[in-house]
C-alpha positions in Angstrom: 8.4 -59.7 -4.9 7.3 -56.1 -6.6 10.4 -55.2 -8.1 10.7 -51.4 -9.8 13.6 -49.6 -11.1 14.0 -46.1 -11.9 13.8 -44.8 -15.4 16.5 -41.6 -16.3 14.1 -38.7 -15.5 11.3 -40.4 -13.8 10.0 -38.6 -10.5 10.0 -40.4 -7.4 6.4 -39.8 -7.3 5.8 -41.6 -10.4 7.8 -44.4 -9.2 6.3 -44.8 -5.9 2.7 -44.6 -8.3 4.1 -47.4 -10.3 5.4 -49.5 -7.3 1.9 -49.3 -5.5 0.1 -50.3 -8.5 2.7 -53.6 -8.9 1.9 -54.0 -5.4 -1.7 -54.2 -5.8 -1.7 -56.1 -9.0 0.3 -59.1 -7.2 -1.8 -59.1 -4.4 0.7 -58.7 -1.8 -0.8 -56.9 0.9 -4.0 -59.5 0.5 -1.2 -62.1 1.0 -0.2 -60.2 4.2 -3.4 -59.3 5.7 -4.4 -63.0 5.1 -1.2 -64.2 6.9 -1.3 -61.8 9.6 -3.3 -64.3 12.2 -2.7 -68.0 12.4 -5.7 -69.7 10.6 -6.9 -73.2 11.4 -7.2 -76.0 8.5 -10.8 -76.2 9.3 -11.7 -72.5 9.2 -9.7 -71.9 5.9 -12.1 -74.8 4.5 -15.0 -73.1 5.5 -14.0 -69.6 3.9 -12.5 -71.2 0.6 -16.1 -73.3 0.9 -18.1 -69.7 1.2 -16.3 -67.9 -1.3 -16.7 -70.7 -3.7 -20.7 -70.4 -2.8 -20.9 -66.7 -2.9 -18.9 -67.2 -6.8 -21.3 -69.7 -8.1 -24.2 -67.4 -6.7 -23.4 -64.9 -9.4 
């Protein structure tokens, strides 16, 4: 959970800067996108099996 308080004199701006970047870094919206359809066992084995290919390819 990003979680971002406000400094005395920080801009909203800056703060909104600072909560996308927390965002990004934890990897939420990956988590989301990933969650957003229901995936069966047997597919997610064969993308975790692909990425694991296309990582030991480098």
């Amino acid at each position: 959970m990003a979680d971002v308080r406000l400094n005395p004199g920080e801009s909203f701006e800056s703060l909104l800067r600072r909560f996308s970047k927390q965002v990004q870094g934890d990897r939420i919206l990956a988590e989301v996108r990933r969650r957003k359809f229901y995936e069966k066992p047997s597919e997610e084995r064969k993308r975790k099996e692909a990425v694991k290919k296309r990582k030991s390819a480098r």
